[in-house]
C-alpha positions, 0 to 999 in steps of 0.5 A: 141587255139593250132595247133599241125602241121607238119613244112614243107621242104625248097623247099615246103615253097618256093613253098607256098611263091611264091603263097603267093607272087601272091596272096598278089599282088593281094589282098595286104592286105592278110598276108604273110607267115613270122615268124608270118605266119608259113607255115605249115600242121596242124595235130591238133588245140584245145583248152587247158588252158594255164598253161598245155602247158608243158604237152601239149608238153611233151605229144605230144613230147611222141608220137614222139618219139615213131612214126617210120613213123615220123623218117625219113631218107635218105632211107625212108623219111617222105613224103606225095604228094602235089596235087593242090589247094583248096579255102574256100570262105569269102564274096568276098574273098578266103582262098587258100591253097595247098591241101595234098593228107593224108596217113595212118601214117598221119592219124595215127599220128594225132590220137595218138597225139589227144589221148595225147592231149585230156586230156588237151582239153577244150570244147567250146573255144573262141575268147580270146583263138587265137592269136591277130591280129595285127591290132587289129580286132576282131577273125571272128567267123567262125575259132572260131568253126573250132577249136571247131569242129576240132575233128570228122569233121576233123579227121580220114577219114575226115581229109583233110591235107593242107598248107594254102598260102593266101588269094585273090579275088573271080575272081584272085583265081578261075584262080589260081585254073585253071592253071596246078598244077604239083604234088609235094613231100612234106617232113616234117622236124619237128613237132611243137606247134603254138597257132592259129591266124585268118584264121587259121594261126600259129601265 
């Protein structure tokens, strides 16, 4: 189970890690956004065989460098415009992430590095294909179909970019969501290939 994502600027991260920080004091057992935790903005999650990372990589890696839109530089950076909160329930607790307003090069982009990965996809992966939790518990099943779904249901007009920061209780995060939220520019630095934990994360 891969995730072809966008790495985030320094001040973006430090944003998400300071509501990570919030969210872990309130529900500790949630995961910090650390080295096995990358903060990130996904593009693409599938399923591949193992043996065909190389091409995988390789394939994305031709796309980049072919995408002006991703070469930035001091005039014309690539960036996209952080809006506000969003939270995915899960029994009690949330799913909280930073939503990410999508631009047409993002859209773009995601599409050609879907052409590129597609002919290495494999349908209907499962959970042995995501990175294992640390404390040994089972992958929930519902990231399982996210990654199985991801192509149409969150592609094209339906891709909703985000940065995912955490998790927290039902009553912390519904306060979360109605504080003020002040816009803020987020700027890509790098494109990257994790292999995708539970809840998505890039592990």
């Amino acid at each position: 189970a891969i995730n072809v994502l966008l790495d985030p600027d320094a001040a973006t991260v430090e944003k998400a890690r300071a509501t990570n920080a919030r969210l872990r004091e309130d529900y500790p057992d949630g995961f910090a956004l650390d080295a096995n935790h990358a903060p990130h903005i996904t593009i693409l999650q599938r399923f591949v065989r193992k043996e065909h990372l190389d091409e995988v990589a390789n394939a994305v890696t031709k796309v980049l460098r072919t995408e002006h839109s991703m070469k930035a530089d001091k005039e014309h950076p690539w960036e996209c415009l952080a809006t506000g909160y969003y939270a995915l329930a899960d029994k009690d607790l949330r799913l909280v992430g930073i939503v990410i307003e999508p631009t047409e090069d993002l859209r773009r982009l995601q599409q050609r590095i879907i052409d590129a990965v597609t002919p290495f996809a494999v349908e209907k992966g499962a959970a042995d294909a995501f990175a294992p939790r640390f404390d040994g518990g089972a992958i929930s099943q519902p990231i399982v179909d996210y990654v199985n779904n991801f192509v149409g249901s969150r592609t094209g007009m339906n891709y909703h970019p985000h940065l995912t920061v955490g998790i927290g209780t039902g009553d912390f995060v519904d306060a979360l969501k109605a504080e003020p939220f002040e816009p803020f520019t987020v700027r890509a630095v790098s494109v990257s290939l994790y292999q995708v934990g539970d809840y998505g994360v890039a592990q």
